[in-house]
C-alpha atoms as an extended CHARMM CRD file, in Angstrom:
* protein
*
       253  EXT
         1         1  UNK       CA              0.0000000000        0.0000000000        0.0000000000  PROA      1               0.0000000000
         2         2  UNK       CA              2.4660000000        2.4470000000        0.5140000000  PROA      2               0.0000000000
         3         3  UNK       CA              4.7040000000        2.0010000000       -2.0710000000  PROA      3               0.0000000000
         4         4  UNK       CA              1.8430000000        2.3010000000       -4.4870000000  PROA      4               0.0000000000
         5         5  UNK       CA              0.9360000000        5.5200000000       -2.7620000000  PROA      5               0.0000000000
         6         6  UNK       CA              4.4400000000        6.2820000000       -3.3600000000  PROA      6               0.0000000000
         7         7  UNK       CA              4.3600000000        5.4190000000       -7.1210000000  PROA      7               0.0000000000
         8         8  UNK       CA              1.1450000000        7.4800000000       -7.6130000000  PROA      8               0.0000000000
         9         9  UNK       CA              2.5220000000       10.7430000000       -5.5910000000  PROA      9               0.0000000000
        10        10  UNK       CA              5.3860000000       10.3440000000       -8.3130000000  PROA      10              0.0000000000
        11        11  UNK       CA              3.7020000000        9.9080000000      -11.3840000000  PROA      11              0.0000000000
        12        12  UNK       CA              1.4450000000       13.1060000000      -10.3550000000  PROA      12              0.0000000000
        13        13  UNK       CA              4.8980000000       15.1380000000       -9.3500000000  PROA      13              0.0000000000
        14        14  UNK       CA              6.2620000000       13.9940000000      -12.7740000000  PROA      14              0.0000000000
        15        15  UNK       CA              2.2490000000       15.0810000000      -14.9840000000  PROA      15              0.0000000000
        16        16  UNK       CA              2.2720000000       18.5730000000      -12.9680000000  PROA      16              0.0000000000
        17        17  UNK       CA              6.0720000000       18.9650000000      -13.9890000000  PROA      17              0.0000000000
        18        18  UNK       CA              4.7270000000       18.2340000000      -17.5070000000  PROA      18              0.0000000000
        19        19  UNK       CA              1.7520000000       20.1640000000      -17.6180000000  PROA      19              0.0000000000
        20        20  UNK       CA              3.5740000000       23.1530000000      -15.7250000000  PROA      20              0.0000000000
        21        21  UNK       CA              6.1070000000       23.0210000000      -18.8440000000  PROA      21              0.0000000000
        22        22  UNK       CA              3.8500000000       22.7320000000      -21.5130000000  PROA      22              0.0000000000
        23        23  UNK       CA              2.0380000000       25.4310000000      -20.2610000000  PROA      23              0.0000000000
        24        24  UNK       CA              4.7310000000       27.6620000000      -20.2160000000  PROA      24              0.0000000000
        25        25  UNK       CA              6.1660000000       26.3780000000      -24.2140000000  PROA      25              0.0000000000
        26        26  UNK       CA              2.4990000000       27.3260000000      -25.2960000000  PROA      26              0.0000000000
        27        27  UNK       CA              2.8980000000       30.6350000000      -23.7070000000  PROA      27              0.0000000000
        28        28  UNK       CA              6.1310000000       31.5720000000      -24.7050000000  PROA      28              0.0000000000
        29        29  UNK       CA              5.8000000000       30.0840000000      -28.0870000000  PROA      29              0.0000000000
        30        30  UNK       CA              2.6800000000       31.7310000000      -28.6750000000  PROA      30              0.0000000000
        31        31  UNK       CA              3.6450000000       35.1050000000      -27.5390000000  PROA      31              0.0000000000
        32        32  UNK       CA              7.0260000000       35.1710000000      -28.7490000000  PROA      32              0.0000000000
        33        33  UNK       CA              5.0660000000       34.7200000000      -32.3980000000  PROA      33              0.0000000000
        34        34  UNK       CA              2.9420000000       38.1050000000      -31.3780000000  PROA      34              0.0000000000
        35        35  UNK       CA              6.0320000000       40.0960000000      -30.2750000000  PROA      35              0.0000000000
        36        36  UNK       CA              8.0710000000       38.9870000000      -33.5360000000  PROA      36              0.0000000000
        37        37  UNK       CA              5.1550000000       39.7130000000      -35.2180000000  PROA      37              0.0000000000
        38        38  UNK       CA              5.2420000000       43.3170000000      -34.2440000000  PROA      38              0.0000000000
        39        39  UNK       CA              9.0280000000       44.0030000000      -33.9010000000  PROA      39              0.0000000000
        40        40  UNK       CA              9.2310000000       43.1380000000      -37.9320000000  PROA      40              0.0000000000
        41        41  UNK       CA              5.6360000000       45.5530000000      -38.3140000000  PROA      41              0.0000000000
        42        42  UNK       CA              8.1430000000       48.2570000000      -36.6080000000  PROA      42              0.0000000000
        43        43  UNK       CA             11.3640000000       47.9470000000      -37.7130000000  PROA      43              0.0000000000
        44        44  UNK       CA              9.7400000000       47.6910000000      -41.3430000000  PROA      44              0.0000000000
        45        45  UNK       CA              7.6670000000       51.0160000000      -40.6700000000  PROA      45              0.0000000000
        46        46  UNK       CA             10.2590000000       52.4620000000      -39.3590000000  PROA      46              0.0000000000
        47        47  UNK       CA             12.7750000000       51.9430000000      -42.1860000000  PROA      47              0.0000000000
        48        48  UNK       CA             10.2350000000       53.4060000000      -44.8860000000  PROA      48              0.0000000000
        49        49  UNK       CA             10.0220000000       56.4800000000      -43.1250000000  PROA      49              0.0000000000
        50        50  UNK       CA             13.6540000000       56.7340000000      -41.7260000000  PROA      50              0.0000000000
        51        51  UNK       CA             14.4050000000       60.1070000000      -42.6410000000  PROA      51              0.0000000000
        52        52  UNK       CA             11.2030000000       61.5070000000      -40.5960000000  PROA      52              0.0000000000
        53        53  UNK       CA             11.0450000000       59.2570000000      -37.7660000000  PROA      53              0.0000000000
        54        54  UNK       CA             14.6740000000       57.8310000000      -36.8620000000  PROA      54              0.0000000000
        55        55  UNK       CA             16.9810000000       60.8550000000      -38.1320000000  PROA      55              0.0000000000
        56        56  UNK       CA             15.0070000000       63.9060000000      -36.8120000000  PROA      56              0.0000000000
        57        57  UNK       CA             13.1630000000       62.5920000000      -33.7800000000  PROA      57              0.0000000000
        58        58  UNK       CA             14.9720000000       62.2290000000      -30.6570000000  PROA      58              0.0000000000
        59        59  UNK       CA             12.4080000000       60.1810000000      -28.7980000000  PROA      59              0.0000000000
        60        60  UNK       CA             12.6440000000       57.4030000000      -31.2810000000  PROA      60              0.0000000000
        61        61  UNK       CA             16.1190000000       56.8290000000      -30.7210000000  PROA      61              0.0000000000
        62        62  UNK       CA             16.0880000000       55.1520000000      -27.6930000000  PROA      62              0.0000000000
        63        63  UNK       CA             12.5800000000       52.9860000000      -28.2810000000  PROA      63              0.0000000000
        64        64  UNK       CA             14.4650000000       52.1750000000      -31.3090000000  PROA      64              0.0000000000
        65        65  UNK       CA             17.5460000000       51.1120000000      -29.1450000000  PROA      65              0.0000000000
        66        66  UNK       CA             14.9460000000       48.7750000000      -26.3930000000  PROA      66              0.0000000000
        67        67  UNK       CA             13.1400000000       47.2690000000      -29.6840000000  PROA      67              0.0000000000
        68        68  UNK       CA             16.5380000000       46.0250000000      -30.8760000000  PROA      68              0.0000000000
        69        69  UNK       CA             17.4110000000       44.5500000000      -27.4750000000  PROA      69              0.0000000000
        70        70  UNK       CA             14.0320000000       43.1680000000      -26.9490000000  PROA      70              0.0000000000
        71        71  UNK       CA             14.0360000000       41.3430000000      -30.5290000000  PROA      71              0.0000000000
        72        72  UNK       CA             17.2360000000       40.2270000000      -29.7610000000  PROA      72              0.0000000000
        73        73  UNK       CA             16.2150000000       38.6280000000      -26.8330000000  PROA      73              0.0000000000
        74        74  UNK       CA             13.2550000000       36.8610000000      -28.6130000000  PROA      74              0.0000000000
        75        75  UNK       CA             14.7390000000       35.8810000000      -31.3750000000  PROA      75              0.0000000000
        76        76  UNK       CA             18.0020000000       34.3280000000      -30.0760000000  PROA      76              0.0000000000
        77        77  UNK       CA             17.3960000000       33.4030000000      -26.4090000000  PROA      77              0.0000000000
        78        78  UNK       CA             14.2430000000       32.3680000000      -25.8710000000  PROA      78              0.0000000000
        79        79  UNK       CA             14.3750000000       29.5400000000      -28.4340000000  PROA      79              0.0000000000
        80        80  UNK       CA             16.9270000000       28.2210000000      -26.0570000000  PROA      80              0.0000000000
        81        81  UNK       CA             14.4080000000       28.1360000000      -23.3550000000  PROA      81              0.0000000000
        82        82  UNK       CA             11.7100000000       26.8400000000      -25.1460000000  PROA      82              0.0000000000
        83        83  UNK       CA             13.9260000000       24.3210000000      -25.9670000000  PROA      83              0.0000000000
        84        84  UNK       CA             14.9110000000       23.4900000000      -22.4570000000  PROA      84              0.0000000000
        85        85  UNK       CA             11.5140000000       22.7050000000      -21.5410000000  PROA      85              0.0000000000
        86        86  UNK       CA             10.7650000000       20.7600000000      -24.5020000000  PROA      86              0.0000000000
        87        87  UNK       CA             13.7220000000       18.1850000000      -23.7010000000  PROA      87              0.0000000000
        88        88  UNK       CA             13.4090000000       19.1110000000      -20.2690000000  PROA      88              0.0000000000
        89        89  UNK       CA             17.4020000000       19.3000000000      -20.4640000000  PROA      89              0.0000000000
        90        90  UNK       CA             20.0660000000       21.9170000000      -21.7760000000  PROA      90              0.0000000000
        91        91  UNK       CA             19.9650000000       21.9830000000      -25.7760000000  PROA      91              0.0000000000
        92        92  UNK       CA             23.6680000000       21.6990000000      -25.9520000000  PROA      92              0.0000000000
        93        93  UNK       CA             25.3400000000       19.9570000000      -22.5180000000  PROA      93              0.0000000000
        94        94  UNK       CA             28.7890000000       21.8180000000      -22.2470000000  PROA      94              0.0000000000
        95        95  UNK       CA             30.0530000000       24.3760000000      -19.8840000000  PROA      95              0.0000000000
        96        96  UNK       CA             30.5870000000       26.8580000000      -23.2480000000  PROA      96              0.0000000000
        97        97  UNK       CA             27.2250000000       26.5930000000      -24.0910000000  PROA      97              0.0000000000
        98        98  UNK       CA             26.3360000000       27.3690000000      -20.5840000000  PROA      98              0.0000000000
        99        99  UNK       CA             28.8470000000       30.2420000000      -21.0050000000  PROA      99              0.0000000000
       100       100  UNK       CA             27.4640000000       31.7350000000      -23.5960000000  PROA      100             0.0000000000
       101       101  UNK       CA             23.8660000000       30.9110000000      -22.6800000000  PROA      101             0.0000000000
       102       102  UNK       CA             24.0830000000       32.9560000000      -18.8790000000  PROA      102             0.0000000000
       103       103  UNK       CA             26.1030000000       35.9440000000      -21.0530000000  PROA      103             0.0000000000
       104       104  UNK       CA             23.5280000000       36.0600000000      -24.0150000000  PROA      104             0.0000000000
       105       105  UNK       CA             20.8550000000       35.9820000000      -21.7460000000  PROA      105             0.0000000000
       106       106  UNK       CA             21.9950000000       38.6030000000      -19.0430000000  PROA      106             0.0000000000
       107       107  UNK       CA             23.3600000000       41.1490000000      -21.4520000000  PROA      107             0.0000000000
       108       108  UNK       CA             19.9030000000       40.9760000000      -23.4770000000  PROA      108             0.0000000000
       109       109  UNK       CA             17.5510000000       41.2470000000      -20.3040000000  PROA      109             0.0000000000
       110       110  UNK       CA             19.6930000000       43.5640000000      -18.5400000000  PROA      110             0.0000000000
       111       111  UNK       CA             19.9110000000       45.9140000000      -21.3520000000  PROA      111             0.0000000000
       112       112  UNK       CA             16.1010000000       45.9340000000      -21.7970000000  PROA      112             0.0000000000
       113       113  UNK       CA             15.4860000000       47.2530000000      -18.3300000000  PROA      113             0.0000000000
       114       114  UNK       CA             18.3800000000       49.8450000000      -19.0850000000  PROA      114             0.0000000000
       115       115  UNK       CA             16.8640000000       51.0140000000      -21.7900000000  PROA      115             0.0000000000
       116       116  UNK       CA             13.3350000000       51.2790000000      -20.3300000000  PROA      116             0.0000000000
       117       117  UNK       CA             14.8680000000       53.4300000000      -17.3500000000  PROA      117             0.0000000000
       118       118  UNK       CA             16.0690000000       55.9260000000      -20.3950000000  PROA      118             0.0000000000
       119       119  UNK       CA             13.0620000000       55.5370000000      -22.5030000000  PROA      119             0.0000000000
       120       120  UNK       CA             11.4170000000       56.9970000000      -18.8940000000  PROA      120             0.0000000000
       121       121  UNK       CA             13.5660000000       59.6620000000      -18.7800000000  PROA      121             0.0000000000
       122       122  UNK       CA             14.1610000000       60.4930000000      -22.1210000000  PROA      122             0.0000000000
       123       123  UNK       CA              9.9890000000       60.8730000000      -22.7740000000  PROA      123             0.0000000000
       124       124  UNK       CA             10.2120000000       62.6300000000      -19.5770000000  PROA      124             0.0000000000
       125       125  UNK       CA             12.3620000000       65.7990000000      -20.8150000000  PROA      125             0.0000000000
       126       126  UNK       CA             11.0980000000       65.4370000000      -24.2840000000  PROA      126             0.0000000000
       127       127  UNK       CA              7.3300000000       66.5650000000      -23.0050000000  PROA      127             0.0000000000
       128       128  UNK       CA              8.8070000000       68.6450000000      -20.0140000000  PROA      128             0.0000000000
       129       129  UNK       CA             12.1810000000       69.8100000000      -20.8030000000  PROA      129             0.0000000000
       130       130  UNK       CA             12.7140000000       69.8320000000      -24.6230000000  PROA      130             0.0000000000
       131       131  UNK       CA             14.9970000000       72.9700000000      -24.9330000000  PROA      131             0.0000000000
       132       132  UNK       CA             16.9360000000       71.5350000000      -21.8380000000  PROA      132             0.0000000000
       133       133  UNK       CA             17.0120000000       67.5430000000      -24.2160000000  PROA      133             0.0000000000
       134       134  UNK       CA             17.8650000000       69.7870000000      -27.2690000000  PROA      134             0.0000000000
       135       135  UNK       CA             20.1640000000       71.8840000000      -26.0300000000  PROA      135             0.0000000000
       136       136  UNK       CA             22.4230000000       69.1730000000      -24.3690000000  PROA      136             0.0000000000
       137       137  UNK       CA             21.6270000000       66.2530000000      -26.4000000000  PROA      137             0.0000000000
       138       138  UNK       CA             25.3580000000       64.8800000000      -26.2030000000  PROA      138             0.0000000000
       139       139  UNK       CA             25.2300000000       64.0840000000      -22.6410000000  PROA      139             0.0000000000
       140       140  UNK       CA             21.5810000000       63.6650000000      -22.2250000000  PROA      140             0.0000000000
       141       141  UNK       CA             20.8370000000       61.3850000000      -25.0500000000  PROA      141             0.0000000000
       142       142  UNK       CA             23.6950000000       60.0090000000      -26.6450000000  PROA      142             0.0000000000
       143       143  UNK       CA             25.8750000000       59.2760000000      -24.0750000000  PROA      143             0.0000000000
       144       144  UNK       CA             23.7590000000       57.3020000000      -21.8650000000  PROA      144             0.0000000000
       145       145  UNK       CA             23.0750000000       55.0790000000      -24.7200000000  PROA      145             0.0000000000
       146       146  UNK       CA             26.0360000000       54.5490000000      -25.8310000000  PROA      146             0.0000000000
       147       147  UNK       CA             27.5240000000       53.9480000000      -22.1710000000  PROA      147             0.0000000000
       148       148  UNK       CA             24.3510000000       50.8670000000      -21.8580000000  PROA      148             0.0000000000
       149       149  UNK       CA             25.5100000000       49.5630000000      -25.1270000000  PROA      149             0.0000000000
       150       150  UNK       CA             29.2470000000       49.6140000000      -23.4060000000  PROA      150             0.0000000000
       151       151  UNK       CA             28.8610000000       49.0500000000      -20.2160000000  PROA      151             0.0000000000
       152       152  UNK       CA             26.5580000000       45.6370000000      -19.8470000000  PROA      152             0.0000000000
       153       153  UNK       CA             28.2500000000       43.6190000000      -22.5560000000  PROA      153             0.0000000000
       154       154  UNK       CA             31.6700000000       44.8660000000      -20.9470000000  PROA      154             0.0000000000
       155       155  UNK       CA             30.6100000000       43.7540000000      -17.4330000000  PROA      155             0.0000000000
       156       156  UNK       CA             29.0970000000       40.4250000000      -18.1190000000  PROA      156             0.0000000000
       157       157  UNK       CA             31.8220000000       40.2400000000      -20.1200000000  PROA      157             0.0000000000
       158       158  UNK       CA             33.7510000000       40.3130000000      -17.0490000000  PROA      158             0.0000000000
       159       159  UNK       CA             31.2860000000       38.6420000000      -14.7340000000  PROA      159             0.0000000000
       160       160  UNK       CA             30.3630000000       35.4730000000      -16.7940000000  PROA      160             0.0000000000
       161       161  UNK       CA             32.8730000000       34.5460000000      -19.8010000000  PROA      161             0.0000000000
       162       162  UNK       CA             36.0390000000       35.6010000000      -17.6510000000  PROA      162             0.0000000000
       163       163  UNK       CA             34.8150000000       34.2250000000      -14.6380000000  PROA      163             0.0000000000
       164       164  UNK       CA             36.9510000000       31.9160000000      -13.0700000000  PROA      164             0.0000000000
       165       165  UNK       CA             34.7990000000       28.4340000000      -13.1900000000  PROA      165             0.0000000000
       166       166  UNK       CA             38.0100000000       25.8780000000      -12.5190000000  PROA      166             0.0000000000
       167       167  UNK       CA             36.2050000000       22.8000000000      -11.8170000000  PROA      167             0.0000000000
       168       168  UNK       CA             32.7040000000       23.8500000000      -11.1630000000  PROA      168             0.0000000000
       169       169  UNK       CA             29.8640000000       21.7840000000      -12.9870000000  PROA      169             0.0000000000
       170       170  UNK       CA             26.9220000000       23.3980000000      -14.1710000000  PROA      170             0.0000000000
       171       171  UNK       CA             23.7030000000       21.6400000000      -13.8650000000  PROA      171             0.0000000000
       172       172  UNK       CA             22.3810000000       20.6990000000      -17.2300000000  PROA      172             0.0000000000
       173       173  UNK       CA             18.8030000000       19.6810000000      -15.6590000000  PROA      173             0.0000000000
       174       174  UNK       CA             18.2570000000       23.6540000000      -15.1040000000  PROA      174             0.0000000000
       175       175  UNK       CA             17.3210000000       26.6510000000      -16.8500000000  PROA      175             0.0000000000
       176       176  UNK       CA             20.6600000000       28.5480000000      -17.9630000000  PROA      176             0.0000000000
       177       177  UNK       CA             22.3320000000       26.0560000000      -16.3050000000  PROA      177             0.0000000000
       178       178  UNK       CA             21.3680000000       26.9970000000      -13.1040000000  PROA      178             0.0000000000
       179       179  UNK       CA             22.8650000000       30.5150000000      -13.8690000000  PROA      179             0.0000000000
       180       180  UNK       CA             25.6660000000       32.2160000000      -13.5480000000  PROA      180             0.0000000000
       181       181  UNK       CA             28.6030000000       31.5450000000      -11.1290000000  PROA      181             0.0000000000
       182       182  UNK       CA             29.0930000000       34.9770000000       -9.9900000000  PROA      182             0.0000000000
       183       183  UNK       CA             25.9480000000       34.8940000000       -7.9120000000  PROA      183             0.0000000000
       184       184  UNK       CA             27.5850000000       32.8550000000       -5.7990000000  PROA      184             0.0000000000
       185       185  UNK       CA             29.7400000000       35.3710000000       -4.5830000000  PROA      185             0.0000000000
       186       186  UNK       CA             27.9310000000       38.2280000000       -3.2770000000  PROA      186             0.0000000000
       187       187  UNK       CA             29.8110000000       41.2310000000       -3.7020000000  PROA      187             0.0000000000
       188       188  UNK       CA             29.3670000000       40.4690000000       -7.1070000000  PROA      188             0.0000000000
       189       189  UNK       CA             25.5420000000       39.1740000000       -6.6670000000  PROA      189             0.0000000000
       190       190  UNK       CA             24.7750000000       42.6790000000       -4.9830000000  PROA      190             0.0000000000
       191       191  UNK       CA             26.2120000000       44.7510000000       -7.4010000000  PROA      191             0.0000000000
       192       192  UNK       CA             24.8060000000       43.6330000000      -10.6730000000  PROA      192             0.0000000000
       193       193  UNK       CA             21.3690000000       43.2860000000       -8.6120000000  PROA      193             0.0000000000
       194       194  UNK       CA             21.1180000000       46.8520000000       -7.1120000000  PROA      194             0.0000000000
       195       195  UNK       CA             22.7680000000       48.6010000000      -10.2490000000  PROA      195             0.0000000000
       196       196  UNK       CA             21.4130000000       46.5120000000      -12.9930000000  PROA      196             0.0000000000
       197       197  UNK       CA             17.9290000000       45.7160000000      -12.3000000000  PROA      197             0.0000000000
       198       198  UNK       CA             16.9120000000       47.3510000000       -8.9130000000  PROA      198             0.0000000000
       199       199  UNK       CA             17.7840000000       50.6800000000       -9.2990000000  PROA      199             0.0000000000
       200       200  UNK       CA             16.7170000000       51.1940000000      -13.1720000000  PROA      200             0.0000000000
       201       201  UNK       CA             13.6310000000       49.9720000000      -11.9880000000  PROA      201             0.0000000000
       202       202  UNK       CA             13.1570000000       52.2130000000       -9.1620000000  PROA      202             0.0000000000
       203       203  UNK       CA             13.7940000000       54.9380000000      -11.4250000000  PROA      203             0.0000000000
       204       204  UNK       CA             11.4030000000       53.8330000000      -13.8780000000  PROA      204             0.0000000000
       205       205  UNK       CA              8.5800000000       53.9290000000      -11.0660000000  PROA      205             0.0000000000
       206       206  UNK       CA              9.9690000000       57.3730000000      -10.0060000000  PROA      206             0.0000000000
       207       207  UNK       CA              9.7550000000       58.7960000000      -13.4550000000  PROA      207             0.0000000000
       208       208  UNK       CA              6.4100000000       57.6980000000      -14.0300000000  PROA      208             0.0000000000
       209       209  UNK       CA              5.2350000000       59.0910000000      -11.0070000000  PROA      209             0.0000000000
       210       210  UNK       CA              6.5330000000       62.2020000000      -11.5190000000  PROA      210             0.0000000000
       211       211  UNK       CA              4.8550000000       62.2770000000      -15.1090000000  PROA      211             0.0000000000
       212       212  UNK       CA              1.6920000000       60.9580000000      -13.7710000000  PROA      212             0.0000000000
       213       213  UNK       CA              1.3160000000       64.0070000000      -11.3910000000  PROA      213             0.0000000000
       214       214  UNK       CA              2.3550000000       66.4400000000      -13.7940000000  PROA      214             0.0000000000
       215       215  UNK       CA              0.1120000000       65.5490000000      -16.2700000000  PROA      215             0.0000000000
       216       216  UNK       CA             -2.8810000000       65.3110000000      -13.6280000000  PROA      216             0.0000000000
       217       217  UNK       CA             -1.2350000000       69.0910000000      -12.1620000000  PROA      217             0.0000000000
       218       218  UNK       CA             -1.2790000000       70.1720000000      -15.6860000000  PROA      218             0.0000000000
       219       219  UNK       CA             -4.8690000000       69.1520000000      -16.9700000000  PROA      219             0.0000000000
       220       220  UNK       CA             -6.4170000000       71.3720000000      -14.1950000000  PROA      220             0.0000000000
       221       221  UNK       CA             -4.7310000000       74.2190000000      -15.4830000000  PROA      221             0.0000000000
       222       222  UNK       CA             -5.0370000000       76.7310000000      -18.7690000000  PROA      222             0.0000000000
       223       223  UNK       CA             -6.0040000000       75.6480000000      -22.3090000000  PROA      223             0.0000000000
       224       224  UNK       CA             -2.7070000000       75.6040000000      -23.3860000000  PROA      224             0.0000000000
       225       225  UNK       CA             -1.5610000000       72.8560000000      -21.2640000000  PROA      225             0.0000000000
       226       226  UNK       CA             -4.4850000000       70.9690000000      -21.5210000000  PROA      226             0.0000000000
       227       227  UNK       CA             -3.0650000000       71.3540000000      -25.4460000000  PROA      227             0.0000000000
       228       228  UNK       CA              0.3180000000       70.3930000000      -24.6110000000  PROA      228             0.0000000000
       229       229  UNK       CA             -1.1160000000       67.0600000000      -23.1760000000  PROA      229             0.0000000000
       230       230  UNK       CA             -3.0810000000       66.2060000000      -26.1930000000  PROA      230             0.0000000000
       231       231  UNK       CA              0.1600000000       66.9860000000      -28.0490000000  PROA      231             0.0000000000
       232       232  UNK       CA              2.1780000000       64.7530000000      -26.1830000000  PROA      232             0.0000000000
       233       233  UNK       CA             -0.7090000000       62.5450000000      -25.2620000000  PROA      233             0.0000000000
       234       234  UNK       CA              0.4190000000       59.5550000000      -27.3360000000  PROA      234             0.0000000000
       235       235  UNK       CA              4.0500000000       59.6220000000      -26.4760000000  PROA      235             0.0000000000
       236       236  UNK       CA              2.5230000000       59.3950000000      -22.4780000000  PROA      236             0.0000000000
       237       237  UNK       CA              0.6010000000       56.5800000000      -23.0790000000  PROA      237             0.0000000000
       238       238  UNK       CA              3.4780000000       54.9590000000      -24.8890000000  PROA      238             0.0000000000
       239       239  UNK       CA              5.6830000000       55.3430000000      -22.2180000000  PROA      239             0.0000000000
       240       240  UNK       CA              3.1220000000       54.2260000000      -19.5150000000  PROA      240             0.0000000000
       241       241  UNK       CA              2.7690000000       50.8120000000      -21.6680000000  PROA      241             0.0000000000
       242       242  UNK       CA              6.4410000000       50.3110000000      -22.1880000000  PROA      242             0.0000000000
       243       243  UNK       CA              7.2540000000       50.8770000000      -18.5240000000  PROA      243             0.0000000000
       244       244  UNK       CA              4.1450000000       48.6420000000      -16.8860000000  PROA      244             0.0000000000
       245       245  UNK       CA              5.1070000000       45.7530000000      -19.2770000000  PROA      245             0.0000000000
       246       246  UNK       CA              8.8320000000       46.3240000000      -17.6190000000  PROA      246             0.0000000000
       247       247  UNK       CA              7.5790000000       46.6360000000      -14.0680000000  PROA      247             0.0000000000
       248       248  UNK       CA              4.8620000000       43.6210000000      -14.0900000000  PROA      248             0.0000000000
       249       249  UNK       CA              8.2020000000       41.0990000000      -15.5970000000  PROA      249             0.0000000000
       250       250  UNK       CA             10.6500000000       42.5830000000      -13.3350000000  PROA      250             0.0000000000
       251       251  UNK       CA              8.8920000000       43.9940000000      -10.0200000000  PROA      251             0.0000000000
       252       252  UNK       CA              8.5360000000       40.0400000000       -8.9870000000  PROA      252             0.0000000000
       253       253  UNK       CA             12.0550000000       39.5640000000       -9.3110000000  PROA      253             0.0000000000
């Protein structure tokens, strides 16, 4: 009797494993399809109208920059994972692949939070402060993009490839291996936590904030700001999408 009760609490472990995986290839499958779907839509309106919307307009530099990352992470990565749970193992069961797996996916996810915190602040002083964006757009636009594009390839560069693994084993049974090795140490752990995902988030919430009260400050005033907010109205809404789609995948976190 009880070693039947053992078989059966087994074989339902094993069918909710199943079920909990299949679940979650449907999902990403199925929405991986819909974001493809769009990036192409964007990246294909945005090249026929290049001149007007990527060479003269500041605020489409940087949604440009978190489309790129984001595609990059759906098209390269995530077939990975949806591979995982298929076999239920790691597609390719060497520590290089593991290697490269942990950096791809880092840099890629990392960067699209990055970018998010500057899409908030960039929409922020385009609606707000435009002379201010204008007038210093060297150090208030370019530079921080090009320091994300430098800075999180160059640090996981550091923090996963050069790493140094000697003898440890990754665990092929787990998603990215089980992840990086540098989490194990937590100077390391802390930093990339706090910097890299804790604090762009926090000032992602900030910025929003801060535009949310504006905007409600503003529509109780004169006609012409209730103008400036239709103006601006669809960049607002924009941003507020962008950022809650960042928050609700990496608020749980």
């Amino acid at each position: 009797m009880k070693n039947t009760t053992n078989n059966t609490d087994t074989e339902t472990k094993a069918l909710q494993t199943f079920a909990s995986r299949l679940f979650w290839i449907i999902f990403f499958i199925l929405f991986s399809i819909l974001s493809l779907f769009f990036l192409y839509f964007y990246f294909y309106h945005l090249f026929q109208q290049r001149k007007n919307l990527l060479y003269k307009k500041l605020n489409n530099h940087v949604l440009l920059c978190l489309l790129i990352t984001d595609y990059l992470l759906v098209q390269t990565e995530l077939p990975l994972t949806i591979a995982f749970l298929i076999r239920n193992r790691v597609v390719i069961e060497t520590k290089n692949f593991c290697v490269y797996w942990n950096y791809w996916y880092y840099v890629w996810s990392t960067m699209s939070i990055q970018f998010s915190m500057l899409t908030a602040i960039n929409r922020y002083l385009l609606i707000f402060h435009k002379a201010y964006l204008l007038k210093y757009s060297v150090f208030c636009h370019y530079l921080p993009m090009v320091c994300i594009w430098l800075y999180l390839p160059c640090l996981h560069l550091y923090f996963i490839v050069f790493f140094p693994y000697g003898n440890t084993n990754f665990d092929y049974s787990q998603v990215w291996c089980g992840g990086p090795q540098f989490e194990l140490i937590r100077a390391y752990a802390t930093y990339d936590t706090i910097f890299d995902t804790w604090m762009p988030l926090g000032i992602i919430i900030l910025f929003n904030l801060i535009m949310i009260t504006k905007v409600i400050l503003l529509k109780k005033r004169a006609r012409g700001a209730i103008a400036k907010w239709k103006k601006n109205r669809r960049m607002i809404l924009q941003l507020f999408g962008i950022c809650c789609v960042q928050l609700i995948g990496g608020l749980p976190c």
